[in-house]
Residue frames as qw, qx, qy, qz and C-alpha x, y, z in Angstrom:
[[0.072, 0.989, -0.127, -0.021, -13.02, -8.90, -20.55],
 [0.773, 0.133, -0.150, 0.602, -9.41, -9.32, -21.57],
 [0.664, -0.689, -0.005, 0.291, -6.59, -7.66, -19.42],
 [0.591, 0.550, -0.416, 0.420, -3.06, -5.89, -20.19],
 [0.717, -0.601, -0.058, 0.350, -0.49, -6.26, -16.99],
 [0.327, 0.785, -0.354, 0.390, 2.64, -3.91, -16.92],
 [0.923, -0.314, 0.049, 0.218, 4.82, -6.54, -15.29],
 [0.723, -0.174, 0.137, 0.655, 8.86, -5.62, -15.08],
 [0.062, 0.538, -0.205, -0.816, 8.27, -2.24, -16.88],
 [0.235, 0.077, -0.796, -0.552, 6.35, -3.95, -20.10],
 [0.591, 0.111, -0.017, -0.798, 3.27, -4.22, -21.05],
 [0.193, 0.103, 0.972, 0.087, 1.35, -7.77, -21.74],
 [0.491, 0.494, 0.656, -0.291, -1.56, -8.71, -23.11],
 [0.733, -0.212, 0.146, -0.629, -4.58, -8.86, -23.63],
 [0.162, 0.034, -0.972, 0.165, -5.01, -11.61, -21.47],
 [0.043, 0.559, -0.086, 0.823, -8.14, -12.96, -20.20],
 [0.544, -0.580, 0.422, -0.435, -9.08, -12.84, -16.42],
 [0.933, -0.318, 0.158, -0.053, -8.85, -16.68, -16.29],
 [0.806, 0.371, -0.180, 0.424, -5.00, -16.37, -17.98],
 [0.078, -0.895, 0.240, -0.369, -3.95, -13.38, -15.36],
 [0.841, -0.477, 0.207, -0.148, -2.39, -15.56, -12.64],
 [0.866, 0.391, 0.249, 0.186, -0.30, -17.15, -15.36],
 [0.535, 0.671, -0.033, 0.512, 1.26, -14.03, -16.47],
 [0.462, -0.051, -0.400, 0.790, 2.65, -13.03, -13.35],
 [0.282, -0.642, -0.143, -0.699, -0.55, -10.85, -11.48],
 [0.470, -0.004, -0.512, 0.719, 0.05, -9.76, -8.57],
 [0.106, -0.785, -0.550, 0.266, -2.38, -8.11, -5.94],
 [0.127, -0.788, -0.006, 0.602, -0.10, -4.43, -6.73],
 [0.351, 0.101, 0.616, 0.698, 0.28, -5.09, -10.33],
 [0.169, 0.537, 0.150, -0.813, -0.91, -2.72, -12.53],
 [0.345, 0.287, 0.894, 0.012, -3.89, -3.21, -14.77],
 [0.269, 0.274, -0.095, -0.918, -5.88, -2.04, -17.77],
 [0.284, 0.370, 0.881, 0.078, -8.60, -3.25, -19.84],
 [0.123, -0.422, -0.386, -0.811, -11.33, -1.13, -22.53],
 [0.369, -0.755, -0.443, -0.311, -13.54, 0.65, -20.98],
 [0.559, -0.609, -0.225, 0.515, -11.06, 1.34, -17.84],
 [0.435, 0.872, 0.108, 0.195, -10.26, 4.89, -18.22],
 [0.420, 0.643, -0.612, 0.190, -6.52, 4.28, -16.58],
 [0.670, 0.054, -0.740, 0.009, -4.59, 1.96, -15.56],
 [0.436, -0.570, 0.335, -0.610, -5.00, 0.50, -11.62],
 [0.081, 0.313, -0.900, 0.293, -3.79, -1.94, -9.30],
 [0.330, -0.010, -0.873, -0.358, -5.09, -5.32, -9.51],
 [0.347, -0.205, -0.812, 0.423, -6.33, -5.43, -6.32],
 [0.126, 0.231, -0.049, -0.963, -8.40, -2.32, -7.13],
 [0.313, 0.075, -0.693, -0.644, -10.06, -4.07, -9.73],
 [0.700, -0.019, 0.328, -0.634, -13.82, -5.44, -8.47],
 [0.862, 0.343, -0.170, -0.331, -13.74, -8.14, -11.33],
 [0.531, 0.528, -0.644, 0.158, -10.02, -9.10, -10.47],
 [0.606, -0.505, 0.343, -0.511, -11.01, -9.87, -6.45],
 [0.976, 0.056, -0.010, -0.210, -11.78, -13.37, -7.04],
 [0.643, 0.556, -0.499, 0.172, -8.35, -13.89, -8.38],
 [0.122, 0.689, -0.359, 0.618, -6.91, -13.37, -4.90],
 [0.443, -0.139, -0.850, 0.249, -6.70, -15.04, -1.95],
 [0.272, -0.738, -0.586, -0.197, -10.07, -14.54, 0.75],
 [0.453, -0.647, -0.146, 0.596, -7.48, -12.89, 3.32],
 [0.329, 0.067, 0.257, 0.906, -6.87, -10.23, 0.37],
 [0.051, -0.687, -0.511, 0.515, -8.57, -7.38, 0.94],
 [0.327, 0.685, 0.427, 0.492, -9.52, -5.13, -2.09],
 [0.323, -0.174, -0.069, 0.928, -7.91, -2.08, -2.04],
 [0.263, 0.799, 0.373, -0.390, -9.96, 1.13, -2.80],
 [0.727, 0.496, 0.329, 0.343, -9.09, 2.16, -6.26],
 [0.393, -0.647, 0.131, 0.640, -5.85, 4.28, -7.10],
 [0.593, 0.792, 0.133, -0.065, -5.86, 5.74, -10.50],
 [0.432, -0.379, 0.383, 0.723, -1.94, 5.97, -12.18],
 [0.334, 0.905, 0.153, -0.214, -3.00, 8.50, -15.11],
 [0.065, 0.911, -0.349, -0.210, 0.17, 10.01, -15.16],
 [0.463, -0.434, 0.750, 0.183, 2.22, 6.42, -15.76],
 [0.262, 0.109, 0.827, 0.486, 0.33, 4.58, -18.17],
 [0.399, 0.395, 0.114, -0.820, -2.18, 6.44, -20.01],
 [0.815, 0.361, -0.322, -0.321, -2.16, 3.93, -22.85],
 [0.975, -0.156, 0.064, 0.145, -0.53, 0.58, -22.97],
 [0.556, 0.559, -0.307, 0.534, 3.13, 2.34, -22.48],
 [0.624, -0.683, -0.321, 0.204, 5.25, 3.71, -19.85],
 [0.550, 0.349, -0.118, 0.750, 7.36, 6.63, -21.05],
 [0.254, -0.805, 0.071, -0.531, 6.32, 8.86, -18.32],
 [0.909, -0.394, 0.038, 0.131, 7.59, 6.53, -15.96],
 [0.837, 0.130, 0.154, 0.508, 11.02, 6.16, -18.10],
 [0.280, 0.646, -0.112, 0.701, 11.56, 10.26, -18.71],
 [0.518, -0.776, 0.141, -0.330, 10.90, 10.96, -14.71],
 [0.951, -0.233, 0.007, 0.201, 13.10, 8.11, -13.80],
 [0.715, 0.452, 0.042, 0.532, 16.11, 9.54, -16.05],
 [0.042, -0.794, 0.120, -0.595, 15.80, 13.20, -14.67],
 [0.587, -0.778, 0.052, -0.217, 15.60, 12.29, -11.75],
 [0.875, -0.345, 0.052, 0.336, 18.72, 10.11, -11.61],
 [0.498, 0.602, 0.131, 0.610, 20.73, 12.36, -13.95],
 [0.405, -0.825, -0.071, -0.389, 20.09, 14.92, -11.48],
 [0.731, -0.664, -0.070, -0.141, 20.88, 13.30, -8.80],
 [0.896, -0.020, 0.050, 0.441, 24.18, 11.90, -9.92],
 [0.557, 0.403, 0.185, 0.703, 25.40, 15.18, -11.28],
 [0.188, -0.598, 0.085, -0.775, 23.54, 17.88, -8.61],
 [0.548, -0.384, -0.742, -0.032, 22.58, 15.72, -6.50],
 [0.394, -0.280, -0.569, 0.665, 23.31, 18.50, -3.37],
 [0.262, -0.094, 0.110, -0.954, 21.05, 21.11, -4.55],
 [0.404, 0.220, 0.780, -0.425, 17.93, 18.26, -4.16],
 [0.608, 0.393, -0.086, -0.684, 16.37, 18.88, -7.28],
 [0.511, -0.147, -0.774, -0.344, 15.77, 15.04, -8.13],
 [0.095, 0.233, 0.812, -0.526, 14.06, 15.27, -4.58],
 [0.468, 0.392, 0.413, -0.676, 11.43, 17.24, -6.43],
 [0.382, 0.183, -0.642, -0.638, 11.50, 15.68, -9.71],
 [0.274, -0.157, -0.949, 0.001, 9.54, 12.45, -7.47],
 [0.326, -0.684, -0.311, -0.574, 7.84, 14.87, -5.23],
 [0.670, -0.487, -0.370, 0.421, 9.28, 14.43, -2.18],
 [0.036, 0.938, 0.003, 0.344, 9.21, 18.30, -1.77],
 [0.521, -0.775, 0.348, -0.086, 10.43, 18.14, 2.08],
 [0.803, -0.335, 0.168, 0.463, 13.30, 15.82, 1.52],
 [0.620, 0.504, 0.187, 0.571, 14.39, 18.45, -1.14],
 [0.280, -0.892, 0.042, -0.353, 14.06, 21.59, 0.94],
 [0.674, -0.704, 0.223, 0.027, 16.33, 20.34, 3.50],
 [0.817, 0.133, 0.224, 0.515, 18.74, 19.13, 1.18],
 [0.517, 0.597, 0.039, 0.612, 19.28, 22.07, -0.37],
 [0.453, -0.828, 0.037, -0.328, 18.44, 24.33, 2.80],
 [0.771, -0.601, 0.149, 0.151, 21.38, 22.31, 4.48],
 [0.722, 0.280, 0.230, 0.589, 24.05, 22.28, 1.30],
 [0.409, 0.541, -0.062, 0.732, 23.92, 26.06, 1.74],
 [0.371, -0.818, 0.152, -0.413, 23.61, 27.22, 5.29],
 [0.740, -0.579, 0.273, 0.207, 26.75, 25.06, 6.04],
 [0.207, 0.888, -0.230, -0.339, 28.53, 26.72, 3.14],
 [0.642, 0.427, -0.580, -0.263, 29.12, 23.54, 1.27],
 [0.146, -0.206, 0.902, -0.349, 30.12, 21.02, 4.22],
 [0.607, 0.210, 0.650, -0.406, 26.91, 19.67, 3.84],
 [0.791, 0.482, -0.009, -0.376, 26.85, 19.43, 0.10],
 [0.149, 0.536, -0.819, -0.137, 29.43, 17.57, 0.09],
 [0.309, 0.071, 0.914, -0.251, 27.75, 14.70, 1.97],
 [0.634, 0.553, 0.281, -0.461, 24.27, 15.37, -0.08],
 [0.577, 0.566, -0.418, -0.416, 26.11, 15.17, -3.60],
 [0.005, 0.417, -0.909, 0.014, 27.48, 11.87, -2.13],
 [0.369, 0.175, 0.807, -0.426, 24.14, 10.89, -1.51],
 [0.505, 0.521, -0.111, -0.679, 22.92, 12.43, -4.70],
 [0.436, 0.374, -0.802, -0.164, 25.27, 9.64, -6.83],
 [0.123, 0.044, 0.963, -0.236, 24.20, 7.03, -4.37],
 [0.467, 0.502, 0.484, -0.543, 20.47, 7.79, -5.14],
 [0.278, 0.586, -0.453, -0.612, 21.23, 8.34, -9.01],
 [0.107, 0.360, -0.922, -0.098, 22.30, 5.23, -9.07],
 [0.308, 0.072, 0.932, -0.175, 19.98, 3.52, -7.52],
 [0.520, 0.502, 0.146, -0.675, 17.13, 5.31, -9.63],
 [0.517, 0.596, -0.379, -0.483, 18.32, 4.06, -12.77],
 [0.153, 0.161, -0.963, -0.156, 18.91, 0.78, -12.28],
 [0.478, 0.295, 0.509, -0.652, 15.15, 0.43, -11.01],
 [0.076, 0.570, 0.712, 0.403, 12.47, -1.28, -13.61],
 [0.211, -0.400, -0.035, -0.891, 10.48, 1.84, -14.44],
 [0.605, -0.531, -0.428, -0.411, 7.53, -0.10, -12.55],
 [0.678, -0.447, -0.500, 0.302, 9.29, -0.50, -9.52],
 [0.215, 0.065, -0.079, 0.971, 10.78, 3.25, -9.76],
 [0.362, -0.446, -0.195, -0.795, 6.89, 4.42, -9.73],
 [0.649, -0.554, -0.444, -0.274, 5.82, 2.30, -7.30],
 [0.680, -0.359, -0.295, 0.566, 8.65, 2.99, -4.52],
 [0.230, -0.032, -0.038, 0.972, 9.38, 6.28, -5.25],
 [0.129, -0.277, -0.577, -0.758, 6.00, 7.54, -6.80],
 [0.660, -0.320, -0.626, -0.267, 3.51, 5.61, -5.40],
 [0.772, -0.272, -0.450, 0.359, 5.30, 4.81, -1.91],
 [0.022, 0.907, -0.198, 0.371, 6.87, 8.65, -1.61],
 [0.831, -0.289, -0.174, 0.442, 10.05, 7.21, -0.58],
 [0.091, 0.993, -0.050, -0.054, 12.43, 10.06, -0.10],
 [0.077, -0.683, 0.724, -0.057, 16.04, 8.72, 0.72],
 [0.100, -0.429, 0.898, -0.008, 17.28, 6.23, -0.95]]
């Protein structure tokens, strides 16, 4: 069975299984192949086990649907944008807290920017442009898998 990897935000392949290693697979890399009906981390993968060292424990399989449905990642790349764009430019009402899902770090953002009648959105929109920032300089893959994946909330 030949492989694609979505290493650095880009796609590879088809590679296969005995060329994965090679191309830079990684137990949390993310993995398709025909028949898979999306993509999932390598370490997910029953056929990819082997690959992995004995102390690596196969993960139970995590479906990303919403990232790569085909060999691409513009869902990855338009969620990434809003969200920093957002952040950099509103950042004190929270609303790139919910563009990642981090519901509760958005509620309190905004819940604190206006029951201290802007004193607090000052410090949030400072944090907004610090987060903005960091969003967009992110590979898309590491923006899904820290923010997405990980539900980081701050920062």
């Amino acid at each position: 069975m030949n492989y694609f990897l979505a290493v650095g935000g880009e796609q590879r392949g088809p590679f296969p299984k005995e060329q994965l290693l090679g191309q830079g697979l990684r137990p949390e890399t993310l993995v398709w192949a025909d028949g898979m009906p999306q993509w999932l981390r390598a370490d997910s993968v029953v056929d990819l086990a082997s690959l992995f060292s004995a102390a690596t424990v196969v993960a139970p399989p995590v479906a990303y649907a919403n990232v790569l449905t085909a060999p691409t990642s513009s869902g990855v790349s338009s969620t990434k944008l809003a969200a920093g764009l957002c952040a950099i430019l509103i950042g004190a009402l929270g609303i790139h807290k919910f563009i990642i899902g981090a519901t509760t770090a958005g509620v309190i953002t905004l819940v604190i920017s206006l029951a201290t009648c802007g004193v607090g959105a000052v410090v949030f929109h400072i944090i907004g442009i610090i987060e903005g920032i960091i969003y967009l300089t992110k590979s898309d893959e590491e923006f899904y898998q820290t923010y997405m994946v990980g539900k980081k909330a701050w920062f």
